[in-house]
C-alpha positions as a Markdown table, in Angstrom:
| # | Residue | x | y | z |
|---|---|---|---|---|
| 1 | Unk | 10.3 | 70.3 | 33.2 |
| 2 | Unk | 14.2 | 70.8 | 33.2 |
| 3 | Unk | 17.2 | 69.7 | 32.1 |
| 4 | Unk | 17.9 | 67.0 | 35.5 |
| 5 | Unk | 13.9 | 65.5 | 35.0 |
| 6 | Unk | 13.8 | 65.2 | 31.5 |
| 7 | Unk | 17.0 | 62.8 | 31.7 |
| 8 | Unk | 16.5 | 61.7 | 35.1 |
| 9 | Unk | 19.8 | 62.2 | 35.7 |
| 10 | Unk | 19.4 | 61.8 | 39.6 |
| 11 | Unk | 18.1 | 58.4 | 39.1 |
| 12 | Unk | 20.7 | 57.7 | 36.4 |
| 13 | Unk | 23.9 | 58.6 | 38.2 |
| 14 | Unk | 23.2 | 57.0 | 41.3 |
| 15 | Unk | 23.5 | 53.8 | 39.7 |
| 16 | Unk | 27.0 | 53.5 | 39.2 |
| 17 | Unk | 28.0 | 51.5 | 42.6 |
| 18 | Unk | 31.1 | 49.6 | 43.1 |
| 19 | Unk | 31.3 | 46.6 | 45.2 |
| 20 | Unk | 35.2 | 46.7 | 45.9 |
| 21 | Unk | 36.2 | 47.5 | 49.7 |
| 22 | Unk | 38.2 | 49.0 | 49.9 |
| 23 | Unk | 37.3 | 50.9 | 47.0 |
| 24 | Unk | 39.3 | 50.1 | 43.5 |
| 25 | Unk | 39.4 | 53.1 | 41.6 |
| 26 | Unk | 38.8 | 51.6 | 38.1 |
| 27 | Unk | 35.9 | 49.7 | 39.2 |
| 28 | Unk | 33.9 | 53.2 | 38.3 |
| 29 | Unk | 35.5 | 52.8 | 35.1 |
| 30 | Unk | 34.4 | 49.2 | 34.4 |
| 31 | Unk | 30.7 | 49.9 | 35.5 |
| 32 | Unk | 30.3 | 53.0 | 33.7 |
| 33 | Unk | 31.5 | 51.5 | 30.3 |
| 34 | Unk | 29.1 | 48.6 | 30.8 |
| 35 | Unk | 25.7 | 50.9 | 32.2 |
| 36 | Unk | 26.4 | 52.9 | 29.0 |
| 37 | Unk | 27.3 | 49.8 | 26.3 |
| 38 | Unk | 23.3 | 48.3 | 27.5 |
| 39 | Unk | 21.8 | 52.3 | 27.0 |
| 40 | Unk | 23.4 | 52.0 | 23.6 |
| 41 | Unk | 21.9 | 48.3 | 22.9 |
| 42 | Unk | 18.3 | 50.1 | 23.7 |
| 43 | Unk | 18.9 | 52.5 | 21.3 |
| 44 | Unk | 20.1 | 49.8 | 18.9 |
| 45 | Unk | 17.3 | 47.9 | 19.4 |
| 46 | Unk | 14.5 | 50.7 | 19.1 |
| 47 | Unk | 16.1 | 51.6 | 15.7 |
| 48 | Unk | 16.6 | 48.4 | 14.5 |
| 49 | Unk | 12.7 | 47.6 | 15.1 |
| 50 | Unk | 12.1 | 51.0 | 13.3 |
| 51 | Unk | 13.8 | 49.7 | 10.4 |
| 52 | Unk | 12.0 | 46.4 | 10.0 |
| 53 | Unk | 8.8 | 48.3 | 10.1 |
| 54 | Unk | 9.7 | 50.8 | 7.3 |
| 55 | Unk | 10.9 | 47.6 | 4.9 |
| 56 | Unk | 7.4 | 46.1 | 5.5 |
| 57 | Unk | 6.4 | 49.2 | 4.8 |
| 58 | Unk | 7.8 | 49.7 | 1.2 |
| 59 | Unk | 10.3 | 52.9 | 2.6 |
| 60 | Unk | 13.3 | 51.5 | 1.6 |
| 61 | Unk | 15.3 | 54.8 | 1.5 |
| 62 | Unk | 13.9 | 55.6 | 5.5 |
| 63 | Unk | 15.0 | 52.2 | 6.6 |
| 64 | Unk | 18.4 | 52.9 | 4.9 |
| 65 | Unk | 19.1 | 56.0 | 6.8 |
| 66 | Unk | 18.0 | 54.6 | 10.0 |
| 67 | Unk | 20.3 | 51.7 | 9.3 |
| 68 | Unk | 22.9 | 54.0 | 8.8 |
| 69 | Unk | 22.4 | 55.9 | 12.0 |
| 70 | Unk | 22.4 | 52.3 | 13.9 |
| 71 | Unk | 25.8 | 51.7 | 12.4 |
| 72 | Unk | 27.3 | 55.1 | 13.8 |
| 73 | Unk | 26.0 | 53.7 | 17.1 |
| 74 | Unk | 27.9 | 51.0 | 17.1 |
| 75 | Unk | 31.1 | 52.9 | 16.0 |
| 76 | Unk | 30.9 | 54.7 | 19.1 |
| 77 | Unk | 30.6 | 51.1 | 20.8 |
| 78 | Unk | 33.9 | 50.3 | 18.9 |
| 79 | Unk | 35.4 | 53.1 | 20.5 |
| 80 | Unk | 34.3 | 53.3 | 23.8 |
| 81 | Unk | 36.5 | 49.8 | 24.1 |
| 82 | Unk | 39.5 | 52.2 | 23.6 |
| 83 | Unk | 38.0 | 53.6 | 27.1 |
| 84 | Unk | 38.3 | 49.8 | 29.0 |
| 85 | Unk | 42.1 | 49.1 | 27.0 |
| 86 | Unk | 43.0 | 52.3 | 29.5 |
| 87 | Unk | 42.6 | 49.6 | 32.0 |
| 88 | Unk | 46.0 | 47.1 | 32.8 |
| 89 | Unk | 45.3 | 43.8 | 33.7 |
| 90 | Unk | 46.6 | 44.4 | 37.2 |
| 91 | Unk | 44.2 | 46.9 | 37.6 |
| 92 | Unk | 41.1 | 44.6 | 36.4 |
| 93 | Unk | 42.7 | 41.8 | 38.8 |
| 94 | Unk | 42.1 | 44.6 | 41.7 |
| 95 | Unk | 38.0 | 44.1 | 41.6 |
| 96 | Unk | 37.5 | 41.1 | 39.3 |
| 97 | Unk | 36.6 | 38.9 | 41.9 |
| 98 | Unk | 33.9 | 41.8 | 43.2 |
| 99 | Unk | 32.0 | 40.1 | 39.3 |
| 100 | Unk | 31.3 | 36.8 | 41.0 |
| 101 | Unk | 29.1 | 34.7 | 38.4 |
| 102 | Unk | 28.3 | 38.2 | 36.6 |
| 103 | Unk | 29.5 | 38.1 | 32.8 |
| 104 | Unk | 28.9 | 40.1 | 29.5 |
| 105 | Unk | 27.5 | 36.8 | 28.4 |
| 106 | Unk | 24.1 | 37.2 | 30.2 |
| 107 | Unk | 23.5 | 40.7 | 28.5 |
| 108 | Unk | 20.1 | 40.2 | 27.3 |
| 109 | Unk | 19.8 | 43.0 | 25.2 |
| 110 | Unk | 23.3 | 41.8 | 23.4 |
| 111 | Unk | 21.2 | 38.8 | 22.7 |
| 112 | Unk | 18.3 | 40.2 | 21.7 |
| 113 | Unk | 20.0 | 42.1 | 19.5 |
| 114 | Unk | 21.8 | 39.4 | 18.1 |
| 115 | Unk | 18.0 | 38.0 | 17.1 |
| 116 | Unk | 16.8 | 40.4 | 15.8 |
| 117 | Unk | 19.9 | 40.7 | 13.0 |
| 118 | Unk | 18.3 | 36.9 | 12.2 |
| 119 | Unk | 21.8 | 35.1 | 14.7 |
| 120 | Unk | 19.5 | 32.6 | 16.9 |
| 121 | Unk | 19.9 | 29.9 | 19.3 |
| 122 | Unk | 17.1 | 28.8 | 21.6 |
| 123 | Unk | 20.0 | 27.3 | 23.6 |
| 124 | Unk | 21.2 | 30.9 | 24.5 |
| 125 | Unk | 17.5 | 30.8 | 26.3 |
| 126 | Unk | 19.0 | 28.9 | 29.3 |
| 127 | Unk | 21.3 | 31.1 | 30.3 |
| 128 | Unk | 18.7 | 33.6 | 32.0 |
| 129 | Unk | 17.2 | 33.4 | 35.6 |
| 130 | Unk | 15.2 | 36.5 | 35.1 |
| 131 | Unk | 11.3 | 35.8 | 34.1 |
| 132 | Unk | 11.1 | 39.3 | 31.9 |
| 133 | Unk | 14.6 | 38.5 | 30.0 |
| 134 | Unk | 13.7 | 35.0 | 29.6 |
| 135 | Unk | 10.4 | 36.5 | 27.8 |
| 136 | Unk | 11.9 | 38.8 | 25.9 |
| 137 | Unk | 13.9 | 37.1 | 24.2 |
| 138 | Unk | 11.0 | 34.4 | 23.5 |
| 139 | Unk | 9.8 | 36.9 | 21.7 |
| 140 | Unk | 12.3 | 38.1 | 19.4 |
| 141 | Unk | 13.3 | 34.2 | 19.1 |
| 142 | Unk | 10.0 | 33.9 | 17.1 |
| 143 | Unk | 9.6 | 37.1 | 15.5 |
| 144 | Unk | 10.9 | 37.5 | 11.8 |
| 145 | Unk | 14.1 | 39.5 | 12.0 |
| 146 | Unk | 15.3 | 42.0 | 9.7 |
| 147 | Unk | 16.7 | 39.7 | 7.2 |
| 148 | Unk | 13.5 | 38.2 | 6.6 |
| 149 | Unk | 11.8 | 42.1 | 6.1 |
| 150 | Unk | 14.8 | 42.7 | 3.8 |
| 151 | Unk | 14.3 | 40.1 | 1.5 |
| 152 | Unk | 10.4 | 40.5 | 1.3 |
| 153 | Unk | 11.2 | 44.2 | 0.3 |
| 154 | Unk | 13.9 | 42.6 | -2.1 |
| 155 | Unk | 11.4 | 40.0 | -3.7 |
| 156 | Unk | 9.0 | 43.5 | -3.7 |
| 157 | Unk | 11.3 | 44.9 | -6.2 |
| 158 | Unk | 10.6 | 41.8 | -8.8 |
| 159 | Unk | 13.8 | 39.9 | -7.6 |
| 160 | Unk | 13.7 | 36.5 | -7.7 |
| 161 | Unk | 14.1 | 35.4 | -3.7 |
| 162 | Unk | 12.7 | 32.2 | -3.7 |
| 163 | Unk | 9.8 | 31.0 | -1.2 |
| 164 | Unk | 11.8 | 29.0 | 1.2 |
| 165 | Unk | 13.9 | 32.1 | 1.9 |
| 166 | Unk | 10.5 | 34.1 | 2.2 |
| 167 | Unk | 8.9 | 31.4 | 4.6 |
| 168 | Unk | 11.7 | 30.2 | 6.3 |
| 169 | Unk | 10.9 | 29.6 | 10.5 |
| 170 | Unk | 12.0 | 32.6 | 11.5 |
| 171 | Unk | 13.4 | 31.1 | 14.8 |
| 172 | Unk | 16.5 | 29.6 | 13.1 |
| 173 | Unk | 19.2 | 30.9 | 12.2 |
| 174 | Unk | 19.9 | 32.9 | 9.0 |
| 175 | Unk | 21.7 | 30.7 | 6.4 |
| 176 | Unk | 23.5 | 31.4 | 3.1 |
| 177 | Unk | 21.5 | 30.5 | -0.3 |
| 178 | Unk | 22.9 | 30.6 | -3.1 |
| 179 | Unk | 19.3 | 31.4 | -4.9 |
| 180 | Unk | 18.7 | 34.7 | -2.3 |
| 181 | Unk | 22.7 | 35.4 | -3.6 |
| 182 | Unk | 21.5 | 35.3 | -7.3 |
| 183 | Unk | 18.9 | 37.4 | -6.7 |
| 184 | Unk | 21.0 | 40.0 | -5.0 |
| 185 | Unk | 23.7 | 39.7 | -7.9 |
| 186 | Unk | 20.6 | 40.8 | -10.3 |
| 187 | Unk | 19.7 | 44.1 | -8.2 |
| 188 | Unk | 23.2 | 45.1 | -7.6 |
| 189 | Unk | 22.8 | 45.3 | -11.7 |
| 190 | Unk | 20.1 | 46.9 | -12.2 |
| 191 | Unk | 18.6 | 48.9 | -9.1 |
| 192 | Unk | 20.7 | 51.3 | -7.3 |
| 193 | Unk | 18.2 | 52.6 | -5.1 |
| 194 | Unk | 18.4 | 48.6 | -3.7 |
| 195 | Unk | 22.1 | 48.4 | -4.0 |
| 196 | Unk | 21.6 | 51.5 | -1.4 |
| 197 | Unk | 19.9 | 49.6 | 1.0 |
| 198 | Unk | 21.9 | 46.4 | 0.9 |
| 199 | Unk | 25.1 | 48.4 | 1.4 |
| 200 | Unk | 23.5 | 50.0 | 4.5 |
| 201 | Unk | 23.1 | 46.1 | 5.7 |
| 202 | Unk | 26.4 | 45.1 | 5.0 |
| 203 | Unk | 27.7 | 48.4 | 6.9 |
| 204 | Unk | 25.8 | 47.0 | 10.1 |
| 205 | Unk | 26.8 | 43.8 | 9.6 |
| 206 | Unk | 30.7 | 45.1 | 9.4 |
| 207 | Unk | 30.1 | 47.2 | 12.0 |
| 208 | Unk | 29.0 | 44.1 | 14.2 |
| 209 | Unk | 32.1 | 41.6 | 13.5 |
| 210 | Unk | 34.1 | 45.0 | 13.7 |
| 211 | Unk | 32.9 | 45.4 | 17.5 |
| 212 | Unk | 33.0 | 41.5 | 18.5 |
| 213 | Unk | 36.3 | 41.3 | 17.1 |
| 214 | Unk | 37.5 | 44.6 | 19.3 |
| 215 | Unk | 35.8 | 43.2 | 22.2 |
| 216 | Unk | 38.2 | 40.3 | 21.6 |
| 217 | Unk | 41.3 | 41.3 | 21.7 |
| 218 | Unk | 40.1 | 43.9 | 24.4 |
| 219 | Unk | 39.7 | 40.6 | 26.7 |
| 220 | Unk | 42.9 | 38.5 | 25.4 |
| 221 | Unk | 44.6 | 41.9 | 26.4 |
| 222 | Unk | 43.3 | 42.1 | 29.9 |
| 223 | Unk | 43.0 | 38.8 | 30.7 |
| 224 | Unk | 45.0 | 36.8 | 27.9 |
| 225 | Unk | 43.4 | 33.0 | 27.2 |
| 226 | Unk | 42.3 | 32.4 | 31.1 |
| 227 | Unk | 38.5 | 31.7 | 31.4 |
| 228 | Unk | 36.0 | 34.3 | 31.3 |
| 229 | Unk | 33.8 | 36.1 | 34.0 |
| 230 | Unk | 31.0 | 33.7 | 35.0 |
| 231 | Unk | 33.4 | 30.9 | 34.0 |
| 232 | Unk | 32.7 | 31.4 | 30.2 |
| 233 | Unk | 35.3 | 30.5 | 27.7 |
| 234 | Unk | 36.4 | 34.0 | 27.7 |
| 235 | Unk | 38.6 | 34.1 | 24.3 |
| 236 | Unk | 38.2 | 30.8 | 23.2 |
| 237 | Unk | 34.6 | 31.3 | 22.9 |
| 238 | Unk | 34.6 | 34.5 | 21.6 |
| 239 | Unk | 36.7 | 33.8 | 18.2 |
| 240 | Unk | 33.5 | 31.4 | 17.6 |
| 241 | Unk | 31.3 | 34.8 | 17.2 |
| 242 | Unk | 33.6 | 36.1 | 14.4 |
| 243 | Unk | 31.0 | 35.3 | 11.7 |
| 244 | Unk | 28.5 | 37.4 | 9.4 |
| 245 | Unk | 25.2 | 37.8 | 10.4 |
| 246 | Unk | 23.7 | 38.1 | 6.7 |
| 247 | Unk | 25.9 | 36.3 | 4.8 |
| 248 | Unk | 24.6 | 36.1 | 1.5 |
| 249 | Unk | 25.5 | 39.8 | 1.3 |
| 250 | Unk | 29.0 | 38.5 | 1.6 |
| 251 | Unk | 29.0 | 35.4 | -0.5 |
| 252 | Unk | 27.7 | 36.8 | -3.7 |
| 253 | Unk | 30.4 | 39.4 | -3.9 |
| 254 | Unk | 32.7 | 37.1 | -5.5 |
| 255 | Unk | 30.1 | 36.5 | -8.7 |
| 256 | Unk | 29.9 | 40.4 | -9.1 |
């Protein structure tokens, strides 16, 4: 074993192929900063199941630090949109038409990941031709996200979460109560190891509006209000996404 098999880094970096001809330098650019964005939503993903599993488990402090370490990956997300603002919109103009149908919008992993944070819309189903994507995210559409582990670890504490929070179908989408909210106002009272882990959440949470919003105003800077790739709404659609994944963490603030 050595350094080029463990990572596979033959396989890995002959990946990157642009489609312009003749060849538009930023193209690399473009294709790079996308091939590593979906490595970074694997690693999102594996930590964020690693997470859930520790709050069923009881290890709230565990899943707090892995929740923590997820956020740092998605400040690295923030910033690797510095990287594509490099880019003018001339320059995207150069290979833009190389995308075709292709769009940011059929990331499955993006979606996936937006499931697993409890953000679900069967409708987002459609909008994948490929039989293992399509079953993925089947999956995670059904699966209890880690909202609902958090709150059974909350109502594990002696909260008061009440059972249609703790039984809700966990294939729609999280909603504010103001019941889970009262319940959260009571630990951030009286138990600080909890108040721990439901700052970790809200630092994820933050982290997530803070990288959609980025990505917005990356795209209204290279291609201002004009449609999208893959004729998506491109910014238009993209302000509707500027919303809180767990929300009650937000809402009760104001009673504190």
């Amino acid at each position: 074993m050595d350094y080029q098999r463990f990572a596979m880094l033959p396989e890995l970096l002959s990946l990157q192929r642009p489609l312009a001809d003749p060849p538009e330098h930023d193209e690399m650019l473009f294709i790079i900063v996308h091939q590593v964005h979906e490595l970074w939503f694997k690693a999102v993903l594996h930590e964020l199941d690693h997470a859930q599993r520790l709050l069923v488990r009881r290890e709230g402090a565990r899943a707090a630090a892995t929740l923590k370490r997820v956020r740092s990956i998605v400040k690295v997300l923030v910033g690797q949109l510095d990287i594509l603002e490099t880019m003018t919109p001339v320059e995207f103009e150069s290979f833009r038409d190389r995308l075709d149908t292709a769009s940011g919008f059929q990331s499955a992993q993006f979606r996936e990941l937006e499931f697993a944070l409890g953000m679900k819309r069967r409708a987002v189903l459609k909008g994948f031709a490929y039989e293992e994507e399509e079953r993925r995210l089947r999956r995670r559409l059904e699966r209890p996200t880690l909202w609902d582990a958090f709150l059974r670890f909350v109502a594990g504490r002696g909260l008061a979460v009440p059972e249609r929070a703790l039984n809700r179908d966990p294939a729609r989408s999280v909603q504010s109560d103001p019941e889970v909210q009262a319940a959260l106002i009571d630990a951030y009272r009286t138990d600080p190891e909890l108040v721990n882990l439901c700052e970790r959440m809200i630092d994820l949470d933050e982290g997530i509006q803070e990288w959609r919003y980025r990505h917005l105003k990356m795209v209204e800077r290279t291609i201002g209000n004009k449609p999208g790739t893959g004729d998506s709404a491109g910014v238009a659609y993209l302000v509707t996404t500027l919303r809180p994944a767990f929300p009650d963490l937000w809402e009760m603030r104001s009673a504190l």
